[in-house]
C-alpha positions in Angstrom: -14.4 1.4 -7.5 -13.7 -1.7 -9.9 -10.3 -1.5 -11.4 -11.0 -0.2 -15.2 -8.8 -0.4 -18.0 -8.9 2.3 -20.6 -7.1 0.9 -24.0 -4.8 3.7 -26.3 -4.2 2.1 -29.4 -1.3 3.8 -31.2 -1.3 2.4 -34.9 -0.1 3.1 -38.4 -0.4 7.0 -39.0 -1.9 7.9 -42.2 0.0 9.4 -45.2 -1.3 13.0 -46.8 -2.1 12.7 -50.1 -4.4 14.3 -53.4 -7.9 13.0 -53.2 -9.1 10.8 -55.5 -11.9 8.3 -56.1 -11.8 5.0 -55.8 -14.6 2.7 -56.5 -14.7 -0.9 -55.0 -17.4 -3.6 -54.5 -19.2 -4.5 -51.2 -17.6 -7.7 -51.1 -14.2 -5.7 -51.1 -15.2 -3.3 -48.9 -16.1 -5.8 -46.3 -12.6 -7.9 -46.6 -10.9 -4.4 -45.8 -12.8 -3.7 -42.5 -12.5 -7.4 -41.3 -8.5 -7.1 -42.2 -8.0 -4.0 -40.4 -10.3 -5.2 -37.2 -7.7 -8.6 -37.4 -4.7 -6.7 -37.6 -5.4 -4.8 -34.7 -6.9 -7.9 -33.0 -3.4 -10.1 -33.3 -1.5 -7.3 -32.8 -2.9 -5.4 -29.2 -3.5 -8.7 -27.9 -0.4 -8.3 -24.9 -1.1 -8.6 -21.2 -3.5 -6.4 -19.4 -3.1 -4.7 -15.7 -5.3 -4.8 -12.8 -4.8 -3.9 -9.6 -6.0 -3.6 -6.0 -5.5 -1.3 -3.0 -6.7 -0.8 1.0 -7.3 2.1 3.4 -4.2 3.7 4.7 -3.7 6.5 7.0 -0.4 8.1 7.7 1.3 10.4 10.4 0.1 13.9 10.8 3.0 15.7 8.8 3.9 19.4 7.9 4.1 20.6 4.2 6.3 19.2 2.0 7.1 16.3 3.6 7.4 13.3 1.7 5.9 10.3 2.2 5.6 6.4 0.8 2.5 4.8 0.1 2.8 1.3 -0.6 -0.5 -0.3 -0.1 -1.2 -0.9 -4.0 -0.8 -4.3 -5.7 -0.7 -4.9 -9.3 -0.5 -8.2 -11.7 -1.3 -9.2 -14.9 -4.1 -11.4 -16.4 -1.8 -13.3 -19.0 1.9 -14.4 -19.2 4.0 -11.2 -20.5 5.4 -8.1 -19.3 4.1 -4.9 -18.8 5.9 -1.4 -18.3 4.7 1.3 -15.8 5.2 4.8 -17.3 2.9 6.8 -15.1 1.0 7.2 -12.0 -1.6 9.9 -11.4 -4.4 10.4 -8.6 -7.9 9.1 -9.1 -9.4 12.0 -7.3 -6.9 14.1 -4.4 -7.9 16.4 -2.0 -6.2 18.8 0.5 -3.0 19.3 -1.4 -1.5 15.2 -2.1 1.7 15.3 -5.3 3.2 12.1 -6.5 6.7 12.7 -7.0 7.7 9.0 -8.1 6.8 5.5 -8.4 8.3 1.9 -8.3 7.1 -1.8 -9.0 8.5 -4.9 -7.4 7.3 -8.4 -5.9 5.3 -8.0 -3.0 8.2 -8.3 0.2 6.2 -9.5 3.2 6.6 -7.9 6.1 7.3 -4.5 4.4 5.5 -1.3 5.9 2.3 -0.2 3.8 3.9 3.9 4.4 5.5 5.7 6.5 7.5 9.4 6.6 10.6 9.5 3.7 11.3 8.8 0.1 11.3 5.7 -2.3 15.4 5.6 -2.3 15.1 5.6 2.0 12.4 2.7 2.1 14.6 0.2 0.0 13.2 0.8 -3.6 14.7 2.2 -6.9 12.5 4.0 -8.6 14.8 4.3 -11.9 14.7 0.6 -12.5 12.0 -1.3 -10.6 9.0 0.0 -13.5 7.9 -3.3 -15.5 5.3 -5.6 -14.1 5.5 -9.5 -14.9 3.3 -11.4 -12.2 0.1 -13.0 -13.0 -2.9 -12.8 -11.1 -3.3 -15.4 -8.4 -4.5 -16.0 -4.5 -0.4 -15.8 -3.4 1.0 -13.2 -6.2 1.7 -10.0 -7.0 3.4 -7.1 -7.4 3.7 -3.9 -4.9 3.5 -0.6 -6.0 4.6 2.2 -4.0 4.0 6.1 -4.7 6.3 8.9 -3.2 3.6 11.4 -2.3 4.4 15.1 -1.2 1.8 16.9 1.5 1.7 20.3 -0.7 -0.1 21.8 2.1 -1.1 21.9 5.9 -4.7 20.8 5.8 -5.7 16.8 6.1 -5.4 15.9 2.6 -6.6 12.2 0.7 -5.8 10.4 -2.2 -8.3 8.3 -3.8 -7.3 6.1 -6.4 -4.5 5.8 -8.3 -4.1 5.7 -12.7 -1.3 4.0 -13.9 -0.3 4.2 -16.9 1.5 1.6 -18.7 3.0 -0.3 -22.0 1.7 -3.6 -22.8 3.9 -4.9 -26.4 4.4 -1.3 -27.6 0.4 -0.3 -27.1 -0.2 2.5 -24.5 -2.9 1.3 -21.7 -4.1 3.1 -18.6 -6.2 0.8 -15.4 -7.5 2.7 -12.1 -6.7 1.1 -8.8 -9.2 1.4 -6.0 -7.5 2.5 -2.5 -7.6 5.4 -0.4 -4.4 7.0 2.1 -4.9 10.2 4.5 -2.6 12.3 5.8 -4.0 13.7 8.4 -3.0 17.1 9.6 -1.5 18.1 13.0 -4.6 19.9 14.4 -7.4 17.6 12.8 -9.6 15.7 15.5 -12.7 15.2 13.0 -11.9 12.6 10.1 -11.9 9.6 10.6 -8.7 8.2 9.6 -7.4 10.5 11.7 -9.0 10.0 15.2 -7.5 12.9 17.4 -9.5 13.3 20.4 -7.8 16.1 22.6 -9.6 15.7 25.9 -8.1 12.1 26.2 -3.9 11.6 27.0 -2.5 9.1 24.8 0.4 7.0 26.2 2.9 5.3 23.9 3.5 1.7 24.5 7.0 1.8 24.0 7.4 4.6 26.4 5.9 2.2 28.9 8.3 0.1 29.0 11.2 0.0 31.7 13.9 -1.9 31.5 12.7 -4.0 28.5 14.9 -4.2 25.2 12.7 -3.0 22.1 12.0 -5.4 19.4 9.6 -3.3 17.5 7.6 -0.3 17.9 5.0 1.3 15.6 4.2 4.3 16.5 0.5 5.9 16.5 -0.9 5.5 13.4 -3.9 3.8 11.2 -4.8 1.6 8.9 -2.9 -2.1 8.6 0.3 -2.4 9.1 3.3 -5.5 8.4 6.4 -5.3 10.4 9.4 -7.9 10.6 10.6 -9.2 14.3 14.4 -10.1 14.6 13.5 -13.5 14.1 15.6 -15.4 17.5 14.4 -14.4 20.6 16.2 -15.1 23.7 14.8 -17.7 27.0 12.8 -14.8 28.8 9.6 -13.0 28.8 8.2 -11.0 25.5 5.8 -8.1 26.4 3.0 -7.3 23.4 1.8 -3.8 24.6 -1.0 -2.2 22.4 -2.7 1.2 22.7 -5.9 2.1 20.5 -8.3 4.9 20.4 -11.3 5.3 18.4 -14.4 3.0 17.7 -13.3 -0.6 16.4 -11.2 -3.0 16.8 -7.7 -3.6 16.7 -6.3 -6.9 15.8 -2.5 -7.4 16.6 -0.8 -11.1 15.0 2.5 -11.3 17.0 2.9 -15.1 15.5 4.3 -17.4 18.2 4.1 -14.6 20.6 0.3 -14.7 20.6 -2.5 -13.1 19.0 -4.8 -10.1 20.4 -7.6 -8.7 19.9 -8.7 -5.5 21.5 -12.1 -3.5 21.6 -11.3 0.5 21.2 -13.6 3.3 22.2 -12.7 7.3 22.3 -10.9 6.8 25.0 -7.1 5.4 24.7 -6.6 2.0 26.1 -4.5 -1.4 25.7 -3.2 -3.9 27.5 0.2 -5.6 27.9 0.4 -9.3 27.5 3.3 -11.5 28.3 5.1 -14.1 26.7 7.4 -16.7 28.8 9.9 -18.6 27.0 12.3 -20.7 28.9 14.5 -21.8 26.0 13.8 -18.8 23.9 11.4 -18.7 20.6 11.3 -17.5 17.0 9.4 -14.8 15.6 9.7 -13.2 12.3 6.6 -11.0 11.7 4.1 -8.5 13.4 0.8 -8.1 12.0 -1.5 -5.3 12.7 -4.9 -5.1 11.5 -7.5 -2.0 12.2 -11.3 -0.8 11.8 -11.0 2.4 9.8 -10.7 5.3 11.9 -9.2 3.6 15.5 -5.8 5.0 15.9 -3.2 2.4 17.1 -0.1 1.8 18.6 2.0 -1.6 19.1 5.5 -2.4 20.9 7.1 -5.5 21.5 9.7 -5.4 24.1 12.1 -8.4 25.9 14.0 -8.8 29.2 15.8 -12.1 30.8 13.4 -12.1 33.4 11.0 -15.5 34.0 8.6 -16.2 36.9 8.7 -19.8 36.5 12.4 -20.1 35.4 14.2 -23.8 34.5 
C-alpha cells in the first residue's frame, strides 16, 4: 500500500443571499474560473506528508494493556511545517484502540514497541505533534502510536491515517505498516510463532555468572537497542534464541555480527567476544524474517582465556 494523500480544502464560505440574475460574457466567465483555480493554486500550495512503516509484532498481552508502536516514519516533500492532528487505523482487526500519538526526529537506537504508554517510553504526546523534516536517504521523523489491546484475541493494525495541517489547509496521507499483538494462547499466525510441543529457553536465563548488558526478550519483528557504550577488558557473550522458519540477523557492532538459520524448533548459539583492553559498543541491531520469534542477550564477565 503506497502512501496516499487525500487533500481537504477548507476555503471561503459562501454568503446567503436573494437570487438574482446576473449576465456576463464568456470572456468574463472564463477570467473568474481561472482566478478562483489561481487563488486556490498559490494559496494550498504548503508542504505535503508521506510516510513509511515495517512489520512489527509485540508481546502476547492481556486486554487493556497498552502498548507503543513506533515503527512509522514521516517527512515532508518541501521545506515547511506540518501539524499532526490525528491518527486513525487503516484497517484493525481483533480489538486494536489508539489512545494517543507523538512526532519527533528519528532517535537511533530507540525500540520500535514494546509494553507501556507514550509518557513511559520518553515522548510527550501534548507537544511533540508538528512535523518539519524533508524527505531524504538519512531523515525523518518517528511517529509512535499508544495502542490499547481492547480484547483477548490476536489482534492487527494495518495502516495508519494521519491527519494533519499543512498552512491552515486540512490534509489526510495513509502510511503502509502492519503490528500484531499476538494473544497468549495463539500458535497459528505468523507473527506470532508459538509452537507448544517445543521448550523455549531464554538467553538471558542462560547466563551464569555474567553481568547483563542487554536483553530482549522473545519477541518479533526488528528491533534497535542501545549498549552502555564502554565495555570492560574481558569476554562479551552474544547469546540468541529463534524459532520459526527464517532467519535472524543480530548486528552487535564491534562485538560481531550473526546470522542464524531458524526452524520450528528453538535454537541459538552463544558466541564470544575477548577483549583484553576492553571495547566500545553503543548499539544492538536485530533484524528478522516475518514470523521467527527471537530472543537476544548480551552478557560480560572479567574472565579471558588468553589474558595480557
Amino acid at each position: 500500500m503506497s502512501p496516499s494523500n487525500r487533500d481537504d480544502t477548507v476555503g471561503p464560505s459562501a454568503v446567503p443571499r436573494r437570487r438574482r440574475r446576473v449576465w456576463m460574457s464568456g470572456g468574463a466567465a472564463a477570467l473568474l474560473v481561472l482566478g478562483a483555480v489561481g487563488y486556490y493554486a498559490l494559496t494550498d500550495n504548503g508542504p505535503r506528508l508521506s510516510g513509511q512503516g515495517n512489520r512489527l509484532g509485540l508481546p502476547p498481552s492481556v486486554a487493556h494493556a497498552p502498548f507503543v508502536v513506533a515503527d512509522f516514519s514521516l517527512c515532508l516533500d518541501q521545506p515547511g511545517t506540518v501539524t499532526v492532528t490525528g491518527v486513525r487505523p487503516v484497517r484493525s482487526e481483533g480489538g486494536l484502540a489508539i489512545r494517543g500519538f507523538a512526532v519527533r526526529p528519528w532517535v537511533g537506537g530507540s525500540a520500535m514497541g514494546g509494553n507501556g504508554t507514550l509518557a513511559a517510553a520518553g515522548y510527550h504526546p501534548e507537544r511533540q505533534q508538528t512535523v518539519s523534516i524533508i524527505c531524504t536517504a538519512d531523515s525523518k521523523a518517528q511517529l509512535a502510536v499508544q495502542v490499547e489491546h481492547t480484547g483477548n484475541e490476536t489482534a492487527t493494525l494495518d495502516g495508519l491515517t494521519v491527519d494533519y495541517l499543512s498552512d491552515g489547509y486540512r490534509h489526510t496521507v495513509d502510511i503502509p505498516g502492519q503490528a500484531t499483538v499476538c494473544a497468549f494462547h495463539d500458535q497459528q499466525h505468523s507473527d506470532c510463532g508459538r509452537s507448544p510441543q517445543v521448550d523455549w529457553s531464554d538467553p538471558a536465563s542462560a547466563m551464569a555468572g555474567e553481568k547483563i548488558l542487554a536483553s530482549t526478550g522473545r519477541r518479533t519483528g526488528d528491533l534497535q537497542v542501545p549498549l552502555p557504550g564502554k565495555i570492560p577488558a574481558g569476554t562479551t557473550w552474544v547469546t540468541t534464541e529463534c524459532q520459526g522458519t527464517g532467519t535472524l540477523v543480530v548486528d552487535a557492532g564491534p562485538l560481531g555480527s550473526y546470522t542464524e538459520p531458524c526452524s520450528d524448533r528453538p535454537d541459538g548459539s552463544d558466541n564470544a567476544f575477548e577483549s583484553p583492553l576492553g571495547t566500545t559498543a553503543n548499539l544492538l541491531k536485530v533484524t528478522a524474517d516475518p514470523g521467527v520469534t527471537w530472543a537476544v542477550a548480551i552478557g560480560w564477565d572479567s574472565s579471558q582465556s588468553h589474558p595480557q
